[in-house]
N, C-alpha and C positions, 0 to 999 in steps of 0.2 A: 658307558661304563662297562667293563668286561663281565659275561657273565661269573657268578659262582662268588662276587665280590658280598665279604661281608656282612658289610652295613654299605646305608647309604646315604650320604653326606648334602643337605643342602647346600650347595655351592655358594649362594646369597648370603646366608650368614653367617660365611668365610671371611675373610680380610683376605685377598689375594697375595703373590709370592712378595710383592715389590713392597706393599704397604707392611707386610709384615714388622714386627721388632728382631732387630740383627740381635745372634745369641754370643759371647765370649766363648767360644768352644772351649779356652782352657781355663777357664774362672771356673772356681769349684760349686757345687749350690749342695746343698740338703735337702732331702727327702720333706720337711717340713716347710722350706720355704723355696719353691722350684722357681727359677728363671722364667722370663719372658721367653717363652719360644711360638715360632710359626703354628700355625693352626693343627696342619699335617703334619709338623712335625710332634705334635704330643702325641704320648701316648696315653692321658688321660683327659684326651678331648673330648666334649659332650659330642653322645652318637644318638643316632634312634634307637633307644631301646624295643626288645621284643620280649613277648611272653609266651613261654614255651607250657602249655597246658597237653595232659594225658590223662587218661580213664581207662578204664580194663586191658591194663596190661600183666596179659599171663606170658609165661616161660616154661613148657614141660619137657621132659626130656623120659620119652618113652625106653622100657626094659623089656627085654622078653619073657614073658610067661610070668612079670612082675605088674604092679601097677606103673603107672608112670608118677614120676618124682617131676614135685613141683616146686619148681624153683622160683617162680615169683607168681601171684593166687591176685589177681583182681587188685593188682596195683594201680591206684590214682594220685596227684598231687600236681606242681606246676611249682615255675621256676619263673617271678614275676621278674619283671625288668627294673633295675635299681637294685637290686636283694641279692646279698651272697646267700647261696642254698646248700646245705650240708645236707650231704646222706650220712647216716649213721645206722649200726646196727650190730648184731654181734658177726662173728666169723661162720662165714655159712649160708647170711641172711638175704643177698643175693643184692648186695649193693652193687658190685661190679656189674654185675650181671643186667642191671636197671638200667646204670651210665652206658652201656653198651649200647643196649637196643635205644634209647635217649639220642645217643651221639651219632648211628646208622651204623654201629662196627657191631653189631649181630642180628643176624637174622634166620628164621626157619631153615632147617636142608637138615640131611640126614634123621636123626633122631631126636629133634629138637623143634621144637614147634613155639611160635613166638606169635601172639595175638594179642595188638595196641591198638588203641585208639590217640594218635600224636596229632596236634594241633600247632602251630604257631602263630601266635596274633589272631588265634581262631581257624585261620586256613587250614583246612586237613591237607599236613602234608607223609610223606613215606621217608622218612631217616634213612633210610639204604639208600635215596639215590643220590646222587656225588650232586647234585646239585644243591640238595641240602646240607649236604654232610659240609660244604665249601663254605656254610652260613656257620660252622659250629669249629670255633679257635679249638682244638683240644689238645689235651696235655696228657700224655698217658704214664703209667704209672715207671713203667722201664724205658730209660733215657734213649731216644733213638735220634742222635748228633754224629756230626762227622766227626770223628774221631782226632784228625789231624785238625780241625780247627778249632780258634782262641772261642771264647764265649764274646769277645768282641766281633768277633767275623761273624760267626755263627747269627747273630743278631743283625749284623749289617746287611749279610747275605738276604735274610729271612725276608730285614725291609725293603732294600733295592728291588726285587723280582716281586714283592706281593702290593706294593705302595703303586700307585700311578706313576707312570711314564714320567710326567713335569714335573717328577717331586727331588729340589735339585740335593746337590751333593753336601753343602752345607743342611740341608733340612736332615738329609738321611745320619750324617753324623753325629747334631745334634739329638735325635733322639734317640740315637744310640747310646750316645754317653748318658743321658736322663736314664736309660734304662737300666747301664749296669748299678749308676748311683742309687738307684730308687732296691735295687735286688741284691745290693753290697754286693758287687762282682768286680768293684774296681780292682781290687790289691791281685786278681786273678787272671784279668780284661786280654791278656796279651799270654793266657799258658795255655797249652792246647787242653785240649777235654778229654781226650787220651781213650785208651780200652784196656782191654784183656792181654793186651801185649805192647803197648803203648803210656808210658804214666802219664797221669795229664791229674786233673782239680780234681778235687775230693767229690762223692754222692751228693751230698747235699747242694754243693755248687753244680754240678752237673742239674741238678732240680731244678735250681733257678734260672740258669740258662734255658732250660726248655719253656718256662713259663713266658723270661723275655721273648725267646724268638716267635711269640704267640701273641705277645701282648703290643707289637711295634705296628701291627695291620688294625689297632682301635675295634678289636669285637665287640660283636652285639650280643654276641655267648659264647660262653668260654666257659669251657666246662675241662673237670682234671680231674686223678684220678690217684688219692694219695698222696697228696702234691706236697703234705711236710715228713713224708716218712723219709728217714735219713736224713730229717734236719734236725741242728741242736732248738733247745727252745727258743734261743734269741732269733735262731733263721728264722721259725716258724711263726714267730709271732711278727716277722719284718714284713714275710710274704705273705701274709693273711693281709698285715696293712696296704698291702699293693692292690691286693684282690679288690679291698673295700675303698679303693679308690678308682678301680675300675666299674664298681658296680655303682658309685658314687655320678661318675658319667652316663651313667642310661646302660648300662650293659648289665643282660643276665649272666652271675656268674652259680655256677653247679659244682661243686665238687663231692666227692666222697673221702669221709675219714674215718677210721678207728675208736681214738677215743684220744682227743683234744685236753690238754691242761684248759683249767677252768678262764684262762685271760681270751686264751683262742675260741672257747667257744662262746664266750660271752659277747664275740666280735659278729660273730653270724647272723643274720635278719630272720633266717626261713630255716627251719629243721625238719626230715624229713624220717625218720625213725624206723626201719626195717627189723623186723620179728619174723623168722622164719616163712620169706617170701612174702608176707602181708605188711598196711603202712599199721604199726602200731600208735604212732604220733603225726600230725602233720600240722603245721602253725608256725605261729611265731615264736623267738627263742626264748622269748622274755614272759611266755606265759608257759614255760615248761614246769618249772616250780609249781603254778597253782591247778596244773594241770593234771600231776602227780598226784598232789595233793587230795584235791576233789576225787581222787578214785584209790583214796585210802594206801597212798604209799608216798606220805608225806617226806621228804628231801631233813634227811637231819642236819642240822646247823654247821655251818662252817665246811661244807661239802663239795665237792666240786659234783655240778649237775651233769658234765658229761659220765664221771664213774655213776655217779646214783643210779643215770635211765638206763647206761648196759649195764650195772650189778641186779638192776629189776627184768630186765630184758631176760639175763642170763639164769638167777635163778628161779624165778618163779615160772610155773609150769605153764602152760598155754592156755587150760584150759581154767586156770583162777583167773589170769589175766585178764579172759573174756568176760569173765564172769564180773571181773572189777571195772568194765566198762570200756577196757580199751580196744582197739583194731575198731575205729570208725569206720563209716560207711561213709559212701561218697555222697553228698548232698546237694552242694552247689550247683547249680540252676545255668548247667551249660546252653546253650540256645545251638541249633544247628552248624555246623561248620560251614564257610565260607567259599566260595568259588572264587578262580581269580577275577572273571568280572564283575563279580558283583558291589565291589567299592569302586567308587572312582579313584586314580591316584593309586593305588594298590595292584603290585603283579601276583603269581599263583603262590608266591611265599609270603606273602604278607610286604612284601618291601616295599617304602614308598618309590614313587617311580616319578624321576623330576623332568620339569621343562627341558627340550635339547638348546633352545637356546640359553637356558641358563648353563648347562653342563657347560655347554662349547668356551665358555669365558676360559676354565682350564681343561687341560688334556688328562682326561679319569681313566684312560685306555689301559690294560694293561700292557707290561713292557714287552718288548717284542720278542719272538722266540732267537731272535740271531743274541738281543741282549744275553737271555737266558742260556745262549750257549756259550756266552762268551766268558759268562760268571763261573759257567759249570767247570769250562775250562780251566779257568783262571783257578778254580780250587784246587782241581784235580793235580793241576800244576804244582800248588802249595803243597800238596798232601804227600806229591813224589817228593818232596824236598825233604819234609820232615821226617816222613816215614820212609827211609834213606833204608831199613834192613830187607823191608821186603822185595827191593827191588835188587840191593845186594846180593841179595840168596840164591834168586832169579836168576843173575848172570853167572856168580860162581855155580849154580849147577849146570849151565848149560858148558861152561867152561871144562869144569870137570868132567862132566860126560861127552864132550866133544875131544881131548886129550884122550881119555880112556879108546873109544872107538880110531882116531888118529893115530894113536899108539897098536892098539892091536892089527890094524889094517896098513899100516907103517907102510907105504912106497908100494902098495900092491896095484897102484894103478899106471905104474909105470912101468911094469913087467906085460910081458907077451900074453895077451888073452887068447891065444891062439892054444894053451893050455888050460883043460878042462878045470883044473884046480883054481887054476889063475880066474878065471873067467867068474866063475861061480864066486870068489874069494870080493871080486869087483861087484858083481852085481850086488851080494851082502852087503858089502859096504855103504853102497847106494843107498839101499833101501833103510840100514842103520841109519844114516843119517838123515835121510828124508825121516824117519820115523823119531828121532828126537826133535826135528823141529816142530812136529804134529804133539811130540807127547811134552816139550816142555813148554809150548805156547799154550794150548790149548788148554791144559789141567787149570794154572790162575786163572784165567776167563770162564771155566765151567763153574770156580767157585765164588766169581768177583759178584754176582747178580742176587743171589741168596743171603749172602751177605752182608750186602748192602740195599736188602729189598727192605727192612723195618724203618732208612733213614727215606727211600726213595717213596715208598705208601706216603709218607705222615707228611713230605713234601710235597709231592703231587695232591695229595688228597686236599690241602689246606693252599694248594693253589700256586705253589711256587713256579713250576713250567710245566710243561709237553711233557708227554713222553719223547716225542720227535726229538726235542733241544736235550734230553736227560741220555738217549740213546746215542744220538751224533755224538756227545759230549765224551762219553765211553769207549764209544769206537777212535776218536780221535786219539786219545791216551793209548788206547791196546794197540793202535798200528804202529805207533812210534816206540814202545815199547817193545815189540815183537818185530821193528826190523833192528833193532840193536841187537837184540836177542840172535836172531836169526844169522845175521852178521857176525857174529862171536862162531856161532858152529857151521858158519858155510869158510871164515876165512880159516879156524883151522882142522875142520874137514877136507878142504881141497889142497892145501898142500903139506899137509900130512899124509894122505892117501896117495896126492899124485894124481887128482883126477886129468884128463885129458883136453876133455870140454874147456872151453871159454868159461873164467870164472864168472864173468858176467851171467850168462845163463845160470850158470850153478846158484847164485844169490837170487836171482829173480823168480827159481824153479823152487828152490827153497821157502820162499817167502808168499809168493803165491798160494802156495801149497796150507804155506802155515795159515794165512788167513782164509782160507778155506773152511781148513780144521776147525779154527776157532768159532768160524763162524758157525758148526754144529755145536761148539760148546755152549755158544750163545743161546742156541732156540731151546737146548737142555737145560742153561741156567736160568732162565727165563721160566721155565714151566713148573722148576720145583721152587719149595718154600724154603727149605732145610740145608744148610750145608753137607751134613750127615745126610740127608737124602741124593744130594748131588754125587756124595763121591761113590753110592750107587751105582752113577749109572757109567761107572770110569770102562767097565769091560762094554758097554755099548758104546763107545766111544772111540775107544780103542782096537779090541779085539778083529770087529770085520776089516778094518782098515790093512792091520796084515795079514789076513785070511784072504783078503783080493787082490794082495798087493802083485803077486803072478810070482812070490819066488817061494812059497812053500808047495803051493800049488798051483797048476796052470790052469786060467780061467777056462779053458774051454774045458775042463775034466769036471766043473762044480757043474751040479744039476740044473738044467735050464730055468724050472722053477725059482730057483734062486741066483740064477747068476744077475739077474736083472741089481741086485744090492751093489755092486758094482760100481752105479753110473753116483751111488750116491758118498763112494770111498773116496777124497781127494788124493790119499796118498795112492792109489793105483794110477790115478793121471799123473800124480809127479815125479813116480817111478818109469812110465813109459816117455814123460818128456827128457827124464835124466837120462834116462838107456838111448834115447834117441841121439839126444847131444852127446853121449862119448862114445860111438860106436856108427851113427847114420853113416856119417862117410868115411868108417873105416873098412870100405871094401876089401882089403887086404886078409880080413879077417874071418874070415868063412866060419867060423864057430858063432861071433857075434853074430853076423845076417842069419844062422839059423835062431840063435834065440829073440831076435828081434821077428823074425816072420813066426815062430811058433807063438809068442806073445802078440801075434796082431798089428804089429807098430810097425806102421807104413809114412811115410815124408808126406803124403797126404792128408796124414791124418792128423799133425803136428800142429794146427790151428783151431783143429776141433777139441783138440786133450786140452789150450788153453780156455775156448769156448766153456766146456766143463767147469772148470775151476772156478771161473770168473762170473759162472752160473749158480754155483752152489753158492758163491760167496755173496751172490744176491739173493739168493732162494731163501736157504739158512735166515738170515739177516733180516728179513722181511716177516719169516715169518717169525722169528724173534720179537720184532718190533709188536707184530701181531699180538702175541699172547703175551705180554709185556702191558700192549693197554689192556686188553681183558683183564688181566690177573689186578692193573693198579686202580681196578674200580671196587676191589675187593679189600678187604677190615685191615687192619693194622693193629 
């Protein structure tokens, strides 16, 4: 089995692919009385549940010349396996703040300091590390979904790549459709999910979709974060009944809410009661009433218990509350934490760990990274399709700004460079163009990675692929994209201008060039988080590029200290391969051969200026990839 999987599945008390019962893919069922389906393919098949136990878990966040604010004081409680578990608290009380450190998406650094004692199945394990974190479905509380795709895909996507290898196409289908049925997403199943510039399903549908694309891999914890805000009460109370059928199959489920109408919270097992960073409640739901009670803030009749404990949470002051007996103490009779050898049958998470000859009956592998590229691909494809403007905008600017430069550079390269005006008018021109293929390939790729970092964390993180298959998958879209591109302002760049050169060179120098470029936008968009921070760094991106390109200034006049930046400008190599190809063998032209020897650019050197290019576009790239996995082992 792959690591970072889940749960883990007796194979033996499976019913294999063949014996399974065939499902009607288009017979309708209800949520109340679901179809016969394959083992793998439910989503609310019995799994091994785990129980996720913790004890002094503080949270502070140091001030200067202040104390430090404590945003969670000697938290303990546990999220048994079978049990939906609510947090609940008022605003402020550091319920998020809990799910985080819980889920491994916070941890100590700067002025924050986080000290837990986290268990699973008893094993002390560390939430921060992705191997855990792989163990925990989570749902967070802002929708992070492809935008161009349906909540059918979104879901099918989720299972194909996170499901075993064997698990066939019929299996994957069916429990897709069990899923939208079970989350009422049918009447939606086929509308994209849409964004900020895209319409697509309503919030609350978008909620649901995220809970399925989470719930098709059978977790053993699933923990959300929110998960009916912006739903009507009939969503909320639909998808609470999903929760309690996941938790029904052996899975701990965790979430955090606000304050639940009285039907939703009376669905819940486990409540978890947050007071300003301490547990002021911890138990069962159903002893909340006498709980209250017993400490003199008896629940008045007809009441809904979730308003009752935050109207007592909220106003009564902290120090009666303690005094009326609430915020327990931890009592329960932990026994030491666990090593992974120390059971038989158990690895360092607690996970049962099965016979290889039983696994071997089917193939639990996960699916291969060429799969995962081919998926990626195959969206990415879908996504140019639908989201038809962005690509739109893309060409008519390059269109337009390639007319504009065409037009004012009009036939000037078909006049005598043997004139000072003519010459310099040529080389401008050159370098214009070169310098739109740089600035309008490059800018969408320095902002496609930030953008698309909160869908790619939450997938990587929960297991979907690589980075390897997530990065090829990107590069493969941007090359084909950026030679259309690039193609639009080299066909009319060059004969608008009248360049001399073989147009063929002119498209391959251009294009070269531009992935180049890009390829620094990549290792930029890779490192920051923020779109707004990306278009920061547009003058590092841009600026040196013509500052070395040799027609403001000539490189040999920039301070040797710094001419070294140079080797790392693409557009200066594909300015000297351009100069090269429309003037190398125009010996006739004594003005060219001097600005081509005072620029350095010698026939010799015409294999190394590609070498360059084809360096940077490895270099860049690589190390793109580089800080790409570093950064997707980090929160979402």
């Amino acid at each position: 089995m792959a690591a970072g999987d889940m749960s883990i599945e007796i194979v033996e008390a499976s019913p294999s692919v063949e014996e399974a019962t065939p499902v009607d893919l288009e017979s309708p069922y209800s949520s109340d009385v679901a179809p016969v389906l394959p083992v793998r393919a439910d989503p609310f098949a019995v799994r091994e549940g785990k129980t996720l136990t913790w004890r002094d878990v503080n949270m502070r966040v140091s001030k200067k010349k202040q104390p430090d604010i404590k945003i969670l004081d000697g938290v303990w409680g546990e999220v048994p396996s079978m049990y939906t578990t609510a947090i609940m608290g008022p605003s402020g009380s550091g319920k998020t703040s809990l799910l985080n450190i819980l889920s491994g998406r916070a941890k100590s650094g700067g002025r924050v300091t986080i000290n837990a004692d986290v268990r699973l199945n008893n094993f002390a394990v560390d939430p921060t590390k992705i191997e855990v974190r792989k163990q925990i479905a989570f749902v967070q509380q802002d929708d992070s979904l492809q935008v161009a795709a349906t909540p059918r895909e979104s879901i099918m996507f989720s299972a194909k790549l996170r499901l075993p290898r064997s698990t066939t196409k019929e299996e994957l289908e069916a429990l897709t459709n069990r899923m939208l049925k079970e989350l009422g997403l049918e009447s939606c199943a086929n509308t994209v999910v849409g964004g900020s510039l895209l319409k697509g399903i309503s919030g609350g549908e978008r909620k649901r979709t995220s809970v399925g694309v989470e719930l098709v891999v059978k977790p053993s914890m699933l923990f959300l974060d929110e998960p009916t805000s912006g739903l009507d009460s009939f969503s909320a109370v639909q998808l609470c009944e999903v929760l309690k059928k996941v938790s029904n199959a052996g899975a701990s489920v965790l979430f955090t809410i606000h304050q639940p109408a009285s039907e939703i919270f009376s669905s819940f097992d486990h409540l978890i009661l947050l007071n300003k960073g301490r547990i002021m409640y911890e138990g069962n739901v159903s002893n909340v009433p006498a709980f209250f009670a017993m400490h003199d803030y008896p629940m008045p009749p007809n009441y809904n218990p979730a308003d009752w404990i935050m109207m007592v949470a909220q106003m009564q002051d902290i120090k009666e509350l303690e005094s009326a007996g609430f915020f327990p103490k931890d009592e329960r009779p932990l026994t030491e934490a666990f090593e992974g050898d120390q059971m038989e049958n158990k690895d360092a998470l607690g996970n049962t760990i099965t016979r290889a000859s039983v696994v071997g009956q089917i193939d639990e592998r996960h699916v291969t990274q060429m799969t995962e590229f081919v998926w990626l691909m195959r969206r990415e494809i879908i996504a140019m399709k639908r989201d038809k403007m962005f690509l739109i905008a893309r060409f008519i600017q390059a269109t337009i700004m390639s007319l504009l430069i065409g037009v004012i550079f009009l036939n000037v390269g078909e006049r005598d460079p043997n004139e000072a005006v003519v010459l310099q008018s040529i080389f401008g021109a050159i370098v214009m163009s070169l310098f739109m293929a740089v600035m309008g390939c490059a800018l969408p790729t320095l902002l496609i990675f930030p953008q698309e970092r909160p869908v790619f964390l939450r997938e990587y993180s929960t297991n979907h692929y690589s980075v390897l298959a997530y990065f090829m998958s990107r590069f493969g879209v941007e090359a084909f994209i950026t030679a259309i591109q690039v193609l639009i302002t080299a066909v009319l760049s060059y004969y608008l201008i009248g360049f001399q050169s073989g147009f063929g060179w002119h498209f391959l120098t251009l294009y070269a060039m531009a992935m180049a470029s890009t390829a620094l936008a990549v290792l930029i968009g890779s490192a920051v988080e923020d779109p707004k921070m990306a278009i920061e760094f547009l003058p590092v991106l841009f600026v040196p590029q013509i500052l070395f390109a040799g027609f403001f200034v000539n490189p040999k006049l920039i301070p040797i200290w710094l001419r070294w930046v140079q080797w790392l400008c693409a557009l200066k190599f594909g300015v000297n391969l351009r100069l090269w190809y429309e003037w190398g063998n125009y010996e006739s032209c004594e003005s060219c051969q001097k600005l081509l020897t005072s620029l350095s650019i010698r026939e010799e050197d015409i294999w190394w200026y590609w070498v360059v290019l084809v360096a940077l576009f490895f270099v860049f790239r690589i190390m793109g990839l580089a800080i790409l996995s570093y950064k997707a082992t980090k929160f979402y």
